[in-house]
N, C-alpha and C positions, 0 to 999 in steps of 0.2 A: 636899218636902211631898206631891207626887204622889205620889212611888216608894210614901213611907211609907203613903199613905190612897190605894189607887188609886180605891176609889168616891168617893171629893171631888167634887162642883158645883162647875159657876165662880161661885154666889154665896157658896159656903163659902171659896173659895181669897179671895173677895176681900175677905169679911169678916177672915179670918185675915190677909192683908197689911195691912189698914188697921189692925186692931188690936195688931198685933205691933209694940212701939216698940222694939225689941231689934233684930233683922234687918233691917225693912223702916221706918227710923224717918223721919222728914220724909214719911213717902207717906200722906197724908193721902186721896186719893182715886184711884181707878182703876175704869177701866170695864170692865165684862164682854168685849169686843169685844178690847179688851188684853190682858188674862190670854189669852182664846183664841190672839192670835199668839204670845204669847211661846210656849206650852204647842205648838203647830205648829213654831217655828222650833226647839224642842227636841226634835222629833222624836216628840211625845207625841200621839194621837189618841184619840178615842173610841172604844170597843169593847164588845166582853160581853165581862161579869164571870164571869171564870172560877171559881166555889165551890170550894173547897179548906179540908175538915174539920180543925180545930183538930188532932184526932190524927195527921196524917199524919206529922208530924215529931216527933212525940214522940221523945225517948229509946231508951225501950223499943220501939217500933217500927223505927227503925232500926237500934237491932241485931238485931230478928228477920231485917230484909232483907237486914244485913250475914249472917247464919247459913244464911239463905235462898242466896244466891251463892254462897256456898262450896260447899254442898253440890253445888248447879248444875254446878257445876266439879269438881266430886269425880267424880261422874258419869259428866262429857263427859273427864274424863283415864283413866278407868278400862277394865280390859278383865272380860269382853266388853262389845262396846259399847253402850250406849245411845242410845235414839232416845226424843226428847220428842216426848210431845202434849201438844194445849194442847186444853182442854175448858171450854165454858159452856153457861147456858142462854139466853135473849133473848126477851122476849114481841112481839106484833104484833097487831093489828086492823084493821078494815077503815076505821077514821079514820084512821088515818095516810098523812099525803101529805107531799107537800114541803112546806115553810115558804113557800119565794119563789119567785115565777114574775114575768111579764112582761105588760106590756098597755100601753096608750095612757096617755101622760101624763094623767093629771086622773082615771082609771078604777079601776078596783081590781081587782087580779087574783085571780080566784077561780077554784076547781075543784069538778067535784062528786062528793058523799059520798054516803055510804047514809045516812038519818036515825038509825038506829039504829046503835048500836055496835059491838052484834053481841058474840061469847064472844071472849076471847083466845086466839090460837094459841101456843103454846110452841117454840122451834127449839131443841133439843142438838144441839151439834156438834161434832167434834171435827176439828181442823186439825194439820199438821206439815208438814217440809221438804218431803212430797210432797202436797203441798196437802191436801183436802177427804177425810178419811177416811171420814168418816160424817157425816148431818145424820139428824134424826128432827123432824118434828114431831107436834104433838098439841094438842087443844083442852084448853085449862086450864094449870094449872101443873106441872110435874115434880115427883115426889116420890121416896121410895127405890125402890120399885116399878120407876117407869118407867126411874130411873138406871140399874138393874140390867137394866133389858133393854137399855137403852144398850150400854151395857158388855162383854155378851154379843155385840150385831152389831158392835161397836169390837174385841171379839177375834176375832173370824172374819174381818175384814176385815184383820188384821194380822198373824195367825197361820195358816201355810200346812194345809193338811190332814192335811198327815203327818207336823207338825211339833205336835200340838194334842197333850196329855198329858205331852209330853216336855221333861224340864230336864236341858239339860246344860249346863257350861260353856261350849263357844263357842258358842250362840245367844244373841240380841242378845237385850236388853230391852229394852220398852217403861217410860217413866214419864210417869204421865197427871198433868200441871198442870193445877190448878181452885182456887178460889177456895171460903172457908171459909165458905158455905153449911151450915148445920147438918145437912140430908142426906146432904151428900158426906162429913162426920165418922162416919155412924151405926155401930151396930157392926156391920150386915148389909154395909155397903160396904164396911167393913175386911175383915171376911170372907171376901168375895168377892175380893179382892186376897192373900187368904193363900191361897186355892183354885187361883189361878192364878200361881205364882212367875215368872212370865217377865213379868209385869203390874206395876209400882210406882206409887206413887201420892205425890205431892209438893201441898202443900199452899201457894197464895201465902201473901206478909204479909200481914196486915190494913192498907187503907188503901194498897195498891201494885197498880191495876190498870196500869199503865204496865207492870208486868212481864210482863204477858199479853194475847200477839200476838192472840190471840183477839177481847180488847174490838173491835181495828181490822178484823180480817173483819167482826164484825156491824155497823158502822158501814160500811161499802162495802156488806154483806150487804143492809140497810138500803134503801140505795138502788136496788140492783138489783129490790129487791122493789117499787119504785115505779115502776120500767119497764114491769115484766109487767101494770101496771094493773090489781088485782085489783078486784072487785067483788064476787064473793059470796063464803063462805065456803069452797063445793070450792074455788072458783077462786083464793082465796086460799092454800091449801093447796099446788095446783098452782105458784102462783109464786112461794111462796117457796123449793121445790126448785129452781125450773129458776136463781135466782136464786145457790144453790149450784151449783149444775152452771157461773154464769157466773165464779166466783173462779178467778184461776189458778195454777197451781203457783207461777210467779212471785213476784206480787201475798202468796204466804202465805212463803216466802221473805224477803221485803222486810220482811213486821212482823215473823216472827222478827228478824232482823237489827236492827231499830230497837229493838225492845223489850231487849235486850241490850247497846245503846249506853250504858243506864240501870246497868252491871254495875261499872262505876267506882265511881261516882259511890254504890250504895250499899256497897262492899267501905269506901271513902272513910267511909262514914257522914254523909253531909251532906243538908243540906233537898234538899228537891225538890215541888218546887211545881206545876210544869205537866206534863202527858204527853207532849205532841207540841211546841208550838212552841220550845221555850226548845234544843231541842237542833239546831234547826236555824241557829243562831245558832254562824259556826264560830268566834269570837271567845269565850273564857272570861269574860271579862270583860264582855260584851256582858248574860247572863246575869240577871235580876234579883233574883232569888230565889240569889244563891252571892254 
């Protein structure tokens, strides 16, 4: 009953046993305090609700992701070789702080803010095996303009000086993973990818951030920026670099590797429900959602 309705109430679960004379018949009455043990001694707790869009498991969807992997793999088997980045954008302001902190029983733990909200900062960034290639921020939102100057400091940072102009067969290539953003589609962005052939560009599925190690830097990214305690806007600016500068080669390693764990499971074509937790579960069967 759980599995099926995980947002259930224990006054829904208890109305539903009482009235169900099929399954639970003679049970005439039960108290809320009983559902709770039995729902504990089954190993079942409370939690947030993790939202997950009706389309993610469409059909059609996963076989874009099924088409998406292979290609992935096409790729990483082929010569010369390729080298993936993984590229977003992530907004910030100066209200953002942690959710939870800590204080005396019966008190309330508070921090403090600027009253005002202030403009949103923008971070693009772009991450691979060898960690933090480029970050850029900016007040406001990114748009083709700004991608394209992205893009620009992301090839000079990847392409050697007396290697710039030149395609030959044994240099590597670069393919930049992003997410279908309607600016990262435009046809000046295409363009600019036919300008430079040593440059590719791979598009996620719709509905598969799980496949992009990216989402999890800016979610650590995130935090670091809550370290550097910003308060004003330069100084907000300031900490969200030094906040990059604190990711490590490692640490970007590690969501590659995880977000690829996910490369079964869509070749397979099957649901997938959770980003992170469900794969740490080394049990298949453990799984809720398979």
């Amino acid at each position: 009953m759980v599995r099926a309705n995980n947002a259930m109430r224990l006054r829904e679960i208890q109305r539903t046993i009482i009235e169900d004379n099929d399954v639970f018949e003679n049970i005439r009455t039960v108290s809320i305090s009983t559902i709770d043990r039995v729902l504990h001694r089954n190993q079942m707790s409370m939690k947030q609700l993790y939202r997950v869009p009706f389309q993610r498991n469409e059909d059609r969807v996963k076989e874009i992701r099924y088409q998406y992997v292979q290609r992935i793999m096409e790729l990483e088997s082929s010569e010369p070789s390729h080298n993936f980045v993984y590229m977003d954008e992530a907004g910030f302001n100066l209200t953002k702080c942690r959710r939870r902190g800590r204080n005396v029983i019966g008190q309330r733990a508070t921090v403090d803010l600027p009253g005002q909200r202030g403009g949103n900062i923008t971070m693009c960034a772009a991450i691979s095996e060898h960690g933090v290639l480029t970050h850029i921020p900016l007040i406001g939102p990114y748009n083709t303009q700004h991608l394209l100057n992205f893009l620009e400091t992301l090839y000079r940072a990847l392409i050697p000086d007396d290697e710039r102009g030149l395609f030959r067969e044994d240099l590597p290539k670069y393919v930049v993973i992003c997410d279908n953003v309607s600016f990262h589609r435009s046809n000046i962005i295409r363009q600019w990818f036919v300008t430079h052939p040593r440059m590719l560009i791979e598009f996620l599925p719709p509905y598969s951030p799980f496949l992009n190690p990216i989402e999890e830097f800016f979610s650590a990214w995130r935090w670091k920026v809550y370290d550097h305690q910003p308060h004003t806007q330069m100084t907000l600016l300031a900490a969200m670099d030094a906040a990059c500068e604190d990711i490590t080669v490692v640490a970007c390693r590690g969501w590659i590797r995880h977000s690829k764990r996910f490369f079964p499971r869509c070749i397979g074509r099957e649901n997938i429900r959770c980003d992170v937790d469900e794969n740490m579960w080394a049990d298949r069967q453990e799984r809720l959602d398979v």
